[in-house]
N, CA and C atoms as an extended XYZ file, in Angstrom:
576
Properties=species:S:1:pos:R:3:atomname:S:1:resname:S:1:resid:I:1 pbc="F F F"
N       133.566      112.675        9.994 N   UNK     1
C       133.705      112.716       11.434 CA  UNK     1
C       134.690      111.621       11.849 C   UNK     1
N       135.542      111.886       12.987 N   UNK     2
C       136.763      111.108       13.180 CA  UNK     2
C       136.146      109.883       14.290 C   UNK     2
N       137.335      109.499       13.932 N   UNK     3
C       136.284      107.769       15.284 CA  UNK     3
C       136.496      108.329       16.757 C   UNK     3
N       137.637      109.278       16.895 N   UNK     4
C       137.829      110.008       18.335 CA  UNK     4
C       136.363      110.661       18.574 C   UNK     4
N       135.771      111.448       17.763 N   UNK     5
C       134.815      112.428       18.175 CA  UNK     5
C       133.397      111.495       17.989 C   UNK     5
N       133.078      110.201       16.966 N   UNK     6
C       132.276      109.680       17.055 CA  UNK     6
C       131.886      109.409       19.061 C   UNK     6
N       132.827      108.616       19.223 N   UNK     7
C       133.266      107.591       20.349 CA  UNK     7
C       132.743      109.020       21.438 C   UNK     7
N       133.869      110.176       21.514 N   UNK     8
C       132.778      110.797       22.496 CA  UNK     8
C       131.618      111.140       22.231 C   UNK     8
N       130.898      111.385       21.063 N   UNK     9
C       129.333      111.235       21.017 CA  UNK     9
C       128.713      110.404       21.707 C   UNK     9
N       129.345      109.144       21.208 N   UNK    10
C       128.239      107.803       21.709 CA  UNK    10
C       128.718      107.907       23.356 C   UNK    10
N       129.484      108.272       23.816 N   UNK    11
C       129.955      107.923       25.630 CA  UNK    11
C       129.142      108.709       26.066 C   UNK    11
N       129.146      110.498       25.907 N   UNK    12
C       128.281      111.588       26.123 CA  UNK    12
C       126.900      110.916       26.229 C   UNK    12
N       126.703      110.379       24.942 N   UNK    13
C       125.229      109.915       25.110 CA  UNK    13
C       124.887      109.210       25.728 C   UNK    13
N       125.683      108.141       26.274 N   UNK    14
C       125.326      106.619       27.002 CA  UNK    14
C       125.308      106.896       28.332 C   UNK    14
N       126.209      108.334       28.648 N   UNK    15
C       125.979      108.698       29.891 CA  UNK    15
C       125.306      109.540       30.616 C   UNK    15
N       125.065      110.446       29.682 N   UNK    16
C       124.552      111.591       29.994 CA  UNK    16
C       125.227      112.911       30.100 C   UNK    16
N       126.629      112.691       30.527 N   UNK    17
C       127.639      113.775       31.041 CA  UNK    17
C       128.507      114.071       30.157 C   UNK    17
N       129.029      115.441       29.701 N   UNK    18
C       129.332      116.098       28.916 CA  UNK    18
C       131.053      115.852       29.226 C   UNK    18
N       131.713      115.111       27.690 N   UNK    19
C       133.448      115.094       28.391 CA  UNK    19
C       133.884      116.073       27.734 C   UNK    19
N       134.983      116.288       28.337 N   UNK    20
C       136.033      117.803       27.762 CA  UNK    20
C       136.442      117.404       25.901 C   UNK    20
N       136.944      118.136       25.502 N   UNK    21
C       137.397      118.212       24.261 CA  UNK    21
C       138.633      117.386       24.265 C   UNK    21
N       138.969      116.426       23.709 N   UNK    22
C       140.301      115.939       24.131 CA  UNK    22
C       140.922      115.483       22.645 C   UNK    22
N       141.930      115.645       22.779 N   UNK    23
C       142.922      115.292       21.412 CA  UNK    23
C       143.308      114.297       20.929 C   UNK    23
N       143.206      112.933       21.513 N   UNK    24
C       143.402      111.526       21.005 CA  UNK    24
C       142.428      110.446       21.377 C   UNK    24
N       142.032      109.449       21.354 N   UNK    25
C       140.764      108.310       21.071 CA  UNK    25
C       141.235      108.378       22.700 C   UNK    25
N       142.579      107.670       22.880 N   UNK    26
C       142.956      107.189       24.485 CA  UNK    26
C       142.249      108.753       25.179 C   UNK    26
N       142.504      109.840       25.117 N   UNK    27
C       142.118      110.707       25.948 CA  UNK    27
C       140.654      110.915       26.117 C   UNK    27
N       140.089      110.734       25.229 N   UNK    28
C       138.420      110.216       25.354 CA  UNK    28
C       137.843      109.307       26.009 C   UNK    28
N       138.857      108.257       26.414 N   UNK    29
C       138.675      107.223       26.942 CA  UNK    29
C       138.925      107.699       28.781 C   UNK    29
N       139.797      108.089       28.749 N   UNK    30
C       140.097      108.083       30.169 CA  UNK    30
C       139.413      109.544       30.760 C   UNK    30
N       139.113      110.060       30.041 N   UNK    31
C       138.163      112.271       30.189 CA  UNK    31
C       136.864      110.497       30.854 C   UNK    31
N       136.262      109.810       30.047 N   UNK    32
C       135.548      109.250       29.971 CA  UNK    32
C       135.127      108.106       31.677 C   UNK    32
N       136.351      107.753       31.699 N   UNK    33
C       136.889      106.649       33.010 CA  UNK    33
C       137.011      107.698       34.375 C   UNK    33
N       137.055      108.788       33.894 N   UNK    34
C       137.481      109.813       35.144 CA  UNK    34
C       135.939      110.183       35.656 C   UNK    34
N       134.739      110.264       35.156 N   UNK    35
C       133.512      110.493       34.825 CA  UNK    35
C       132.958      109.757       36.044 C   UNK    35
N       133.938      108.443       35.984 N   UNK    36
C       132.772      107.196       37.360 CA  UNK    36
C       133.772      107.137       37.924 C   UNK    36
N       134.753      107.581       38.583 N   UNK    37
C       135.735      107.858       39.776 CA  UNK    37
C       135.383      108.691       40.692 C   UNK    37
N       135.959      108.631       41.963 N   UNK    38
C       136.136      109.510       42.905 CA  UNK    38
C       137.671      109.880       43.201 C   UNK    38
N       137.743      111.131       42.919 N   UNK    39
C       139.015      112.125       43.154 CA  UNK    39
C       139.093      112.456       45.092 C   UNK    39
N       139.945      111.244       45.380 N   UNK    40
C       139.935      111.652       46.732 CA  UNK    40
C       141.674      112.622       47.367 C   UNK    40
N       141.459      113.221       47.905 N   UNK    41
C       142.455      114.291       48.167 CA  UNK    41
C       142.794      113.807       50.023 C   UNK    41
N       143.958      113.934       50.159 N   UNK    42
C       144.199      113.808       51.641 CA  UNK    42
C       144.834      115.137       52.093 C   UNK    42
N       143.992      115.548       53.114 N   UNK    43
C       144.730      116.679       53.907 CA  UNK    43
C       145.274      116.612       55.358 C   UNK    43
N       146.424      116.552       55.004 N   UNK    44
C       147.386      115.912       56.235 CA  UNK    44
C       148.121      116.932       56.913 C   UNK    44
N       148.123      116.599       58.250 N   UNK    45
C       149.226      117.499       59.103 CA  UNK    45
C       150.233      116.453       59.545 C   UNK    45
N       151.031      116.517       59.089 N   UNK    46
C       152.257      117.342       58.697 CA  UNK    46
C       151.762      117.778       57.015 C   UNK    46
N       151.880      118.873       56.951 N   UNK    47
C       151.560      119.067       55.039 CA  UNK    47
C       152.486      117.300       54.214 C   UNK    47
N       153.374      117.786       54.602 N   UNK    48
C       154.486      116.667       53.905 CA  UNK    48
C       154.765      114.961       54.157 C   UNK    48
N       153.645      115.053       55.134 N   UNK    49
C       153.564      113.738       54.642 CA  UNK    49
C       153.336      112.560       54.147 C   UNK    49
N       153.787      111.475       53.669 N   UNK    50
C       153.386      110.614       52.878 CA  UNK    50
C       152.219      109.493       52.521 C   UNK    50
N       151.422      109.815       51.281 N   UNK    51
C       150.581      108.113       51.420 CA  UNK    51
C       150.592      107.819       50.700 C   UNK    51
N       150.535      105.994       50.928 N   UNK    52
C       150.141      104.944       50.401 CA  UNK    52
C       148.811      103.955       50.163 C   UNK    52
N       148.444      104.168       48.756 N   UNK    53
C       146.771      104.070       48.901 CA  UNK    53
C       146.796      102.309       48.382 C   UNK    53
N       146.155      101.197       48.901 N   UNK    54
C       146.158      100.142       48.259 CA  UNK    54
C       144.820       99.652       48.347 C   UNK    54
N       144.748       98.621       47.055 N   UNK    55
C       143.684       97.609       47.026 CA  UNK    55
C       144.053       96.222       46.752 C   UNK    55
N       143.965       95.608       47.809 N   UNK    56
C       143.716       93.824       47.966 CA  UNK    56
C       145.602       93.892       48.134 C   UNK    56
N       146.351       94.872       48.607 N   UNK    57
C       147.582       94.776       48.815 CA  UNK    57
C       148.662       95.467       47.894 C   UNK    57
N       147.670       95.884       46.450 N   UNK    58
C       148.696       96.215       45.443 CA  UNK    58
C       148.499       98.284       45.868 C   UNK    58
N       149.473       98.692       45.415 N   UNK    59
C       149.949      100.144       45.891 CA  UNK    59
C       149.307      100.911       44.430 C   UNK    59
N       148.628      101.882       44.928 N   UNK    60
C       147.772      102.693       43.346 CA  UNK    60
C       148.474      103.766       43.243 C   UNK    60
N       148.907      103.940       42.398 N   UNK    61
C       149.935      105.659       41.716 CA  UNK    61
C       148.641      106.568       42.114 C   UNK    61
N       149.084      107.999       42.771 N   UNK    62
C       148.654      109.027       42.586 CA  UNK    62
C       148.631      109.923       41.471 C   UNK    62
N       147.475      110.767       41.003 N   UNK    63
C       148.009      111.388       40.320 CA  UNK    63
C       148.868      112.446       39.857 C   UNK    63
N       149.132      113.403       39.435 N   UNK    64
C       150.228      114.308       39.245 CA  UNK    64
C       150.263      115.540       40.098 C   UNK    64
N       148.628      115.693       40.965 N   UNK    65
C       148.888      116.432       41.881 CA  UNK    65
C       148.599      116.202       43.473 C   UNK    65
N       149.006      114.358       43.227 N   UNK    66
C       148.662      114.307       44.405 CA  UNK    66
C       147.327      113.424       45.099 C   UNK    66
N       146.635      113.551       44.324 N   UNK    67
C       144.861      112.913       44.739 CA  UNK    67
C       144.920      111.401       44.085 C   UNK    67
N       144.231      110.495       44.088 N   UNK    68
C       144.076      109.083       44.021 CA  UNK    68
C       142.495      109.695       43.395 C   UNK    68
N       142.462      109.083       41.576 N   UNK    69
C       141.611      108.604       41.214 CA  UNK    69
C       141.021      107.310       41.321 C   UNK    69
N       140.163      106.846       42.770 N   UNK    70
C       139.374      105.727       43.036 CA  UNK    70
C       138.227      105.318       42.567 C   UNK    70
N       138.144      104.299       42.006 N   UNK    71
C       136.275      103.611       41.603 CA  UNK    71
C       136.189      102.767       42.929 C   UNK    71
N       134.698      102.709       43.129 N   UNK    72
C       133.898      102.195       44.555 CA  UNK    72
C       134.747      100.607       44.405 C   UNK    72
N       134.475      100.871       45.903 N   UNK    73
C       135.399       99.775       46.607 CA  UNK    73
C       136.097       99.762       47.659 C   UNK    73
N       136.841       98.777       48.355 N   UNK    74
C       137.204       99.145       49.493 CA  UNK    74
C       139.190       99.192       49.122 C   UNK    74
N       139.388      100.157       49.965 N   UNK    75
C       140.768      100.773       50.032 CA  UNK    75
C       141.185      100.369       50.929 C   UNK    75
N       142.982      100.620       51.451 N   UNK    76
C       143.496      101.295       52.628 CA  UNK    76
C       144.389      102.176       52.468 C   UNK    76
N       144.970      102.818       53.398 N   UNK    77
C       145.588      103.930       52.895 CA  UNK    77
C       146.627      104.243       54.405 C   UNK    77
N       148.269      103.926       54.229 N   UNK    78
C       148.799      104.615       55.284 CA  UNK    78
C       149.956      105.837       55.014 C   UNK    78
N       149.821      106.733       56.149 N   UNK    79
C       150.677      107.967       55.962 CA  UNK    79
C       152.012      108.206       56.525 C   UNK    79
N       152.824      108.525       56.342 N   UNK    80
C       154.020      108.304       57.508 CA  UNK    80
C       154.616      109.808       57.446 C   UNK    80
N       155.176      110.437       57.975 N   UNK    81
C       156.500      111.359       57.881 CA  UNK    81
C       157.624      111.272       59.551 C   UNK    81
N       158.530      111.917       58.985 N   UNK    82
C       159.399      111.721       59.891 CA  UNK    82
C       159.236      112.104       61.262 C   UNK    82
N       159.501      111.538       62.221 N   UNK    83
C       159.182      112.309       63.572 CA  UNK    83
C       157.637      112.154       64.209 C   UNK    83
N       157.205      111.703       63.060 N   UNK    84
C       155.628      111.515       63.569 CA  UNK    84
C       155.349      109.668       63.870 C   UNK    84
N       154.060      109.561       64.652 N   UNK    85
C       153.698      108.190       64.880 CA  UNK    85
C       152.989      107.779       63.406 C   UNK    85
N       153.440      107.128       62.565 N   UNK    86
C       152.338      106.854       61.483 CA  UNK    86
C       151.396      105.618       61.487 C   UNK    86
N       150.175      106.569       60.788 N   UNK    87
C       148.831      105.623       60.474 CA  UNK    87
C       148.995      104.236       59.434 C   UNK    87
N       148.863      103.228       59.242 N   UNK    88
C       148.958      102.172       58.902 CA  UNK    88
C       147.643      101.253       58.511 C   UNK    88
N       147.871      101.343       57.010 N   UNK    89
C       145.900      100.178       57.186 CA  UNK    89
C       144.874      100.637       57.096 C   UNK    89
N       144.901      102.096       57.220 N   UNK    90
C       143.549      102.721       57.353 CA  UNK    90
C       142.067      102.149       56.619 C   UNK    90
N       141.172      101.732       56.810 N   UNK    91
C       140.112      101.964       55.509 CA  UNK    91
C       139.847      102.556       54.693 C   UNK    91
N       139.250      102.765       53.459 N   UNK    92
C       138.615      103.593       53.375 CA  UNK    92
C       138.093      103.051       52.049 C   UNK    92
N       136.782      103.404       52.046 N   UNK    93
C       135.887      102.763       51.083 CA  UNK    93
C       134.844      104.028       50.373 C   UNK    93
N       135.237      103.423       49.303 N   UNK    94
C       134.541      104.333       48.395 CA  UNK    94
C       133.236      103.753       47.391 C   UNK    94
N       131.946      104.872       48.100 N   UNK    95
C       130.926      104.155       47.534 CA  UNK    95
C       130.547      104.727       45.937 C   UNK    95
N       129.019      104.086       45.643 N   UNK    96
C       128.498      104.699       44.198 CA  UNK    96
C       128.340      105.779       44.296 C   UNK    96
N       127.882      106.953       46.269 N   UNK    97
C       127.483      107.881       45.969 CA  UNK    97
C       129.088      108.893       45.967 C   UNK    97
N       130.057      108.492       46.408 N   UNK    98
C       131.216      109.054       46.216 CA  UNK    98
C       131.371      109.302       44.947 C   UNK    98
N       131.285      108.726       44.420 N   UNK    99
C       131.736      108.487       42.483 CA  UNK    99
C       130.634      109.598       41.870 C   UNK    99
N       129.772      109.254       42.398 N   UNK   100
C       128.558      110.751       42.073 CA  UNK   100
C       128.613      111.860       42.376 C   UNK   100
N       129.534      112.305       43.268 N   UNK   101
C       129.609      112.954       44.179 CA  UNK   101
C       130.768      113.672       43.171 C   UNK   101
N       131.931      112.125       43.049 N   UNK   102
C       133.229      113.471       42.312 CA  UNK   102
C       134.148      112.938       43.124 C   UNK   102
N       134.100      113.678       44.442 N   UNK   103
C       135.343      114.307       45.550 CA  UNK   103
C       134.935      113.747       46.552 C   UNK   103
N       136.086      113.418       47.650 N   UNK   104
C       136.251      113.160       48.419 CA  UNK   104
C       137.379      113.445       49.298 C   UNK   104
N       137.282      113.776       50.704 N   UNK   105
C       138.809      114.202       51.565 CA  UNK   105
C       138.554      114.033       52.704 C   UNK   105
N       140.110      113.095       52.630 N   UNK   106
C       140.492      112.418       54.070 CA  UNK   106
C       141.007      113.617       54.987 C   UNK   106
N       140.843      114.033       56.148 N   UNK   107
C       141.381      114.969       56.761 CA  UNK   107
C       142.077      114.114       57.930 C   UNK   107
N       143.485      114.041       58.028 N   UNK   108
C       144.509      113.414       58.808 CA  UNK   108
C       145.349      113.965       59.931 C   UNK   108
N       145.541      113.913       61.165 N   UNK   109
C       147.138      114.648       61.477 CA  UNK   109
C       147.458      113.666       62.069 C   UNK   109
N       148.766      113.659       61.694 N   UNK   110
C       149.844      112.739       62.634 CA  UNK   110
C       150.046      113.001       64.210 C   UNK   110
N       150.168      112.134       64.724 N   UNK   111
C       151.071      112.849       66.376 CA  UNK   111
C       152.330      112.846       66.173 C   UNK   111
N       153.168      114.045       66.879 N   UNK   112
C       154.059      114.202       66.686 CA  UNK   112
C       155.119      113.557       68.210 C   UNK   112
N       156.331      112.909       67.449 N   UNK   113
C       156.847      112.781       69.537 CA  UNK   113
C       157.977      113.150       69.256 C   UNK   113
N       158.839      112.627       70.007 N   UNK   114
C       160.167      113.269       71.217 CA  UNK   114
C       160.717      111.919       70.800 C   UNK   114
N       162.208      111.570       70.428 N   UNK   115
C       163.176      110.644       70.810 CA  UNK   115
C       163.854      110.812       71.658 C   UNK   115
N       163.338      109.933       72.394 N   UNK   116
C       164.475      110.192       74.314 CA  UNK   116
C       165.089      109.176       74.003 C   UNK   116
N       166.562      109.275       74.745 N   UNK   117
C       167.761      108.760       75.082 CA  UNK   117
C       167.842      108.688       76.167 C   UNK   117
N       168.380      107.476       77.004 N   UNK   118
C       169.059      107.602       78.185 CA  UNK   118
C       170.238      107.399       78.401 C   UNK   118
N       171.049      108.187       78.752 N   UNK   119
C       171.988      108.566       79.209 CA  UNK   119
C       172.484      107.509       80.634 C   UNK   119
N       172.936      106.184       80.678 N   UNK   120
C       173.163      105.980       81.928 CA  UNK   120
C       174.771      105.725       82.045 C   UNK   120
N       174.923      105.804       83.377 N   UNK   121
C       175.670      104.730       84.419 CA  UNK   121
C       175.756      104.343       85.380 C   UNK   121
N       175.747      102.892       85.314 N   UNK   122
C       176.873      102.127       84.185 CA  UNK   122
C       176.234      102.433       82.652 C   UNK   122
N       176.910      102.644       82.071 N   UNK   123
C       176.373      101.886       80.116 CA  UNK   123
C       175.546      100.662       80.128 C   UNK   123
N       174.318      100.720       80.032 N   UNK   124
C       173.790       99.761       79.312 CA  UNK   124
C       172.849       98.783       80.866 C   UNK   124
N       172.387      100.031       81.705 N   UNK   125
C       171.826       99.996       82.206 CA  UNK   125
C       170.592      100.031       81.702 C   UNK   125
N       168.625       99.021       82.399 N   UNK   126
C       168.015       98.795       82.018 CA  UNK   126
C       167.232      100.060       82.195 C   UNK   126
N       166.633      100.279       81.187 N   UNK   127
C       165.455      101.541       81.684 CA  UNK   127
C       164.238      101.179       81.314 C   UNK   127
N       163.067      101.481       81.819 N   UNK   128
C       161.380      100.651       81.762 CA  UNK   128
C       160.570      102.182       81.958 C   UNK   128
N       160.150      102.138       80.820 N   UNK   129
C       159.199      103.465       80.757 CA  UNK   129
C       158.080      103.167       81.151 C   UNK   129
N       157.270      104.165       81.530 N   UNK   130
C       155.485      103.912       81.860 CA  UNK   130
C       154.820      105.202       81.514 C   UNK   130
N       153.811      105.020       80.531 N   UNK   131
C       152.803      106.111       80.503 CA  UNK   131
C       151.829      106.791       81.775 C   UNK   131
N       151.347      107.688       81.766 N   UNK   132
C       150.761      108.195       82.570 CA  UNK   132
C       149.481      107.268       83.267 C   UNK   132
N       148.919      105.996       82.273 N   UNK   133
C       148.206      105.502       83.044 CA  UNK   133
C       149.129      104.036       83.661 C   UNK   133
N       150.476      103.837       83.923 N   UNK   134
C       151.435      103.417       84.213 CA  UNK   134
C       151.196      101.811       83.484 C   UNK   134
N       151.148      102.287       81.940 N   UNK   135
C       151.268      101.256       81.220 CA  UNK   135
C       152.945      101.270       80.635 C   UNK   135
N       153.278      100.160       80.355 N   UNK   136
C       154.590      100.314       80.025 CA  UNK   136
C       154.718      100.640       78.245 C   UNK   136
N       156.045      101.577       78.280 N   UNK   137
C       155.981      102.054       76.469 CA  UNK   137
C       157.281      101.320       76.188 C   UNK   137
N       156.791      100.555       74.932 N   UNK   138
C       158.146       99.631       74.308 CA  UNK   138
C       159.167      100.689       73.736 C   UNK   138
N       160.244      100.298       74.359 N   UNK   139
C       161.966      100.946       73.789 CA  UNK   139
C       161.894      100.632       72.341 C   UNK   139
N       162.461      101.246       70.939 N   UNK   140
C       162.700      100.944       69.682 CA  UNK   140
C       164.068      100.166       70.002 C   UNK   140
N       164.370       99.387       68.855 N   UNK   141
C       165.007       98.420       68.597 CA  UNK   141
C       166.648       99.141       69.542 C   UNK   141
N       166.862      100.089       69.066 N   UNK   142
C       168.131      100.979       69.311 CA  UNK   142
C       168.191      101.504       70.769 C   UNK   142
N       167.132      101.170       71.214 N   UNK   143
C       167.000      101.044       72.717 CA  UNK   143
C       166.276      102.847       73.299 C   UNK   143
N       166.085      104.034       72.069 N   UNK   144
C       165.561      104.808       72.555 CA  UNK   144
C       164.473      104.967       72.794 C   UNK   144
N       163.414      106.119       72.900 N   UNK   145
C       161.928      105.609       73.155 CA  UNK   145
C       161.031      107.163       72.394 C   UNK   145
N       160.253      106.471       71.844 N   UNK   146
C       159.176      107.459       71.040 CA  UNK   146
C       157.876      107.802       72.013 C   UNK   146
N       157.906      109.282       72.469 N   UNK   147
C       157.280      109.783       73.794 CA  UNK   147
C       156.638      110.679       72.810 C   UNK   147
N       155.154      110.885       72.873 N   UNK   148
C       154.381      112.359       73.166 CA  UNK   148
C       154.615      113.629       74.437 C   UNK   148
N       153.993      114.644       74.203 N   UNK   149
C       153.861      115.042       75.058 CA  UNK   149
C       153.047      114.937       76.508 C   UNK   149
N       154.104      114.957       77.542 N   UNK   150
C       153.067      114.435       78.157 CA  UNK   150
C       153.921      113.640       79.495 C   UNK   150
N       153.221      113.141       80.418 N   UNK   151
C       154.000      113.056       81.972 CA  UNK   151
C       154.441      111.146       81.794 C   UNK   151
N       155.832      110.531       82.247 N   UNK   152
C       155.960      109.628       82.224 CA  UNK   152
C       156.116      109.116       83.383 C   UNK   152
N       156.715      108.055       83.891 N   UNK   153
C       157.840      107.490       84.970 CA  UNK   153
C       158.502      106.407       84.249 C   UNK   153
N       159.644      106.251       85.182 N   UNK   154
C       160.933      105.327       84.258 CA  UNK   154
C       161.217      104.282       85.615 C   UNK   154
N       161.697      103.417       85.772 N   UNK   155
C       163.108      102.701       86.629 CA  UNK   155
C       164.126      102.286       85.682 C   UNK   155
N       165.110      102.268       86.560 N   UNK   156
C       166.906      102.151       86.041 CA  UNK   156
C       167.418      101.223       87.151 C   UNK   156
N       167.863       99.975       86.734 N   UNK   157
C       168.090       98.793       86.927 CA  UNK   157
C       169.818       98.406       86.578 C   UNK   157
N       170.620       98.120       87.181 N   UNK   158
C       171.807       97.713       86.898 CA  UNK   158
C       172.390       96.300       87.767 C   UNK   158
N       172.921       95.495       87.338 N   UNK   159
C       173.151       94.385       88.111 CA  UNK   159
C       174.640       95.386       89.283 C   UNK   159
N       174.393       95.234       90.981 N   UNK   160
C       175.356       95.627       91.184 CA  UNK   160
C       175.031       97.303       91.650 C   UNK   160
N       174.254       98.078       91.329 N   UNK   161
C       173.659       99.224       91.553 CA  UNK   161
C       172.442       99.005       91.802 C   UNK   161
N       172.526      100.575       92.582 N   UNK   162
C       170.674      100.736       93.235 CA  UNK   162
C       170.129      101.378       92.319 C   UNK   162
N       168.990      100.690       92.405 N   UNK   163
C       168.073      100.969       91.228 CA  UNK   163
C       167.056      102.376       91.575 C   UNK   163
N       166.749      102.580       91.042 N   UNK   164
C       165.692      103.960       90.529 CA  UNK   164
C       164.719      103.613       90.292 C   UNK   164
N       163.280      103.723       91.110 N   UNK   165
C       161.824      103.530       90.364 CA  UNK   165
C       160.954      104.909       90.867 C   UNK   165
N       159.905      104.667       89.801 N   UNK   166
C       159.327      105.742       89.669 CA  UNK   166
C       159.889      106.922       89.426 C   UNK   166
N       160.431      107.123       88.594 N   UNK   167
C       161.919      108.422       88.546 CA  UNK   167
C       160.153      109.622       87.517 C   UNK   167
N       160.123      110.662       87.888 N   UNK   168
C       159.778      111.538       87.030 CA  UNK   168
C       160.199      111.367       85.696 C   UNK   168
N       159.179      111.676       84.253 N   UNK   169
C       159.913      111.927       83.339 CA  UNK   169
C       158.775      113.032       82.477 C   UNK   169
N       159.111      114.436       82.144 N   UNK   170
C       157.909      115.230       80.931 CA  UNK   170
C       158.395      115.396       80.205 C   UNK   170
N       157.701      115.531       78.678 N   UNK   171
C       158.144      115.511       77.537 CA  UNK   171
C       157.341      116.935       77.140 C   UNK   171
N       157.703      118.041       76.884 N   UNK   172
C       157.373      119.248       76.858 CA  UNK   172
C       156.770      119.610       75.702 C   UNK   172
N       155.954      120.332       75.526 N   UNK   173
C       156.082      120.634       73.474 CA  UNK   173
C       156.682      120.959       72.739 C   UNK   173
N       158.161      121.995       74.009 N   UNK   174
C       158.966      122.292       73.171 CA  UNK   174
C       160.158      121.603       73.219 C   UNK   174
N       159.921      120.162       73.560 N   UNK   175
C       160.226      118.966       73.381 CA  UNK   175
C       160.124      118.208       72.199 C   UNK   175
N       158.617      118.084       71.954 N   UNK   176
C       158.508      117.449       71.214 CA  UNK   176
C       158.786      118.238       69.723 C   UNK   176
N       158.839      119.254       69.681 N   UNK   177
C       158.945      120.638       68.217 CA  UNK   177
C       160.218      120.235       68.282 C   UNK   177
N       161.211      119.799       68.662 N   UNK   178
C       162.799      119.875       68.868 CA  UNK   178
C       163.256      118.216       68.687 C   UNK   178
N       162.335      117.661       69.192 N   UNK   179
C       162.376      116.066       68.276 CA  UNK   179
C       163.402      115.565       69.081 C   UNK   179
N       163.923      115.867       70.013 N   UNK   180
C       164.840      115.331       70.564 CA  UNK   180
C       164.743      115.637       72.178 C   UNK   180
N       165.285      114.717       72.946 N   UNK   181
C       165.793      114.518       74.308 CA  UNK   181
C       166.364      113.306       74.968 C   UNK   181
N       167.531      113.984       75.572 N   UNK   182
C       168.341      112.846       76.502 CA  UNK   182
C       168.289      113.384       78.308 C   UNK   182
N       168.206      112.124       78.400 N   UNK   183
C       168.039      111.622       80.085 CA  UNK   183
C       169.084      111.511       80.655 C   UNK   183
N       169.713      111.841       81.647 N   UNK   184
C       170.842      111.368       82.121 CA  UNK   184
C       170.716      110.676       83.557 C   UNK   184
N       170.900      109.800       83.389 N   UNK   185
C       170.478      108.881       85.112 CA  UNK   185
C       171.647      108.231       85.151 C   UNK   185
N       172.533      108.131       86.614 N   UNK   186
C       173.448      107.813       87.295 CA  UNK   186
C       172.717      107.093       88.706 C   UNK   186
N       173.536      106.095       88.606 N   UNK   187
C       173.356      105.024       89.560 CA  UNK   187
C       174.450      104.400       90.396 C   UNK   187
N       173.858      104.578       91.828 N   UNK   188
C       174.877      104.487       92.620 CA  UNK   188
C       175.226      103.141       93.191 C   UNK   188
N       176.605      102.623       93.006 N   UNK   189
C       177.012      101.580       93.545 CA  UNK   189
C       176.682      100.773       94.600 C   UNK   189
N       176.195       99.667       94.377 N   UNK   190
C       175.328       98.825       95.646 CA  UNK   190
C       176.439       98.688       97.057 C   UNK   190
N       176.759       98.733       97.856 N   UNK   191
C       177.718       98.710       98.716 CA  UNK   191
C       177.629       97.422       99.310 C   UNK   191
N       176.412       96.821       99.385 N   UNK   192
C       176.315       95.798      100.262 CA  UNK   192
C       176.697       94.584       99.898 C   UNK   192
């Protein structure tokens, strides 16, 4: 008898649970390690997009189709794809009865938004967004703005021009499916 097939005897036995037939000592070992894991699967909307599963900061390889073989403990896990707001940090902790269990699945969807542009003049006129509960939404670095669907207001500010407040702004769904929109606001010369 070979030391591969001893070794799964004695594991089988020590555990109770029956491992697959496997072809080398290492594959006995890990048929073996897979036994007290939890196979967690993420089902995400957008299908395509991405995660990152970590513990204490370091990033864990998925496996080949995708799922994160985890032993109990605490995780995090963030998802991103393009066009969407991504999750960041998440928890997720995996107990003894997970590992007993087998399986586990995260069920996720992203929100999806709208990149608005504004369009002004003068160039480089100020624009100040507000959500519907007229909280203000931070501009990205490039000065455009990441909107859901959904009702805004803006002001447009120019040294020298009359300004614009409370200007209407909706971001449609078939807005946001199209990932794109520009604003065009013109501002009229202060006379006084």
């Amino acid at each position: 008898m070979s030391f591969k097939t001893k070794l799964a005897e004695a594991l089988q036995n020590l555990s109770g649970k029956e491992l697959p037939d496997m072809d080398t000592t290492a594959g006995v070992l890990r048929a073996f390690n897979l036994l007290y894991t939890c196979v967690v699967t993420f089902a995400l909307t957008p299908e395509t997009a991405k995660v990152v599963v970590k513990q204490n900061g370091v990033s864990i390889a998925p496996e080949d189709d995708g799922t994160f073989a985890l032993k109990e403990g605490s995780y995090t896990y963030s998802i991103s794809a393009d066009g969407y707001f991504s999750l960041v940090d998440q928890a997720l902790v995996i107990t003894n009865a997970d590992e007993t269990t087998g399986t586990k699945t995260v069920t996720k969807s992203l929100t999806k938004y709208c990149v608005v542009t504004f369009d002004t003049t003068p160039a480089g006129a100020s624009i100040t967004v507000y959500d519907s509960t007229s909280k203000k939404v931070d501009a990205e670095a490039d000065g455009t703005y990441k909107l859901v669907e959904g009702s805004y207001t803006y002001n447009a500010t120019a040294d020298g021009y009359i300004g614009k407040t409370a200007q209407s702004l909706s971001i449609t769904s078939s807005e946001v499916a199209t990932g794109t929109k520009t604003v065009t606001v013109t501002l009229e010369v202060d006379a006084d």
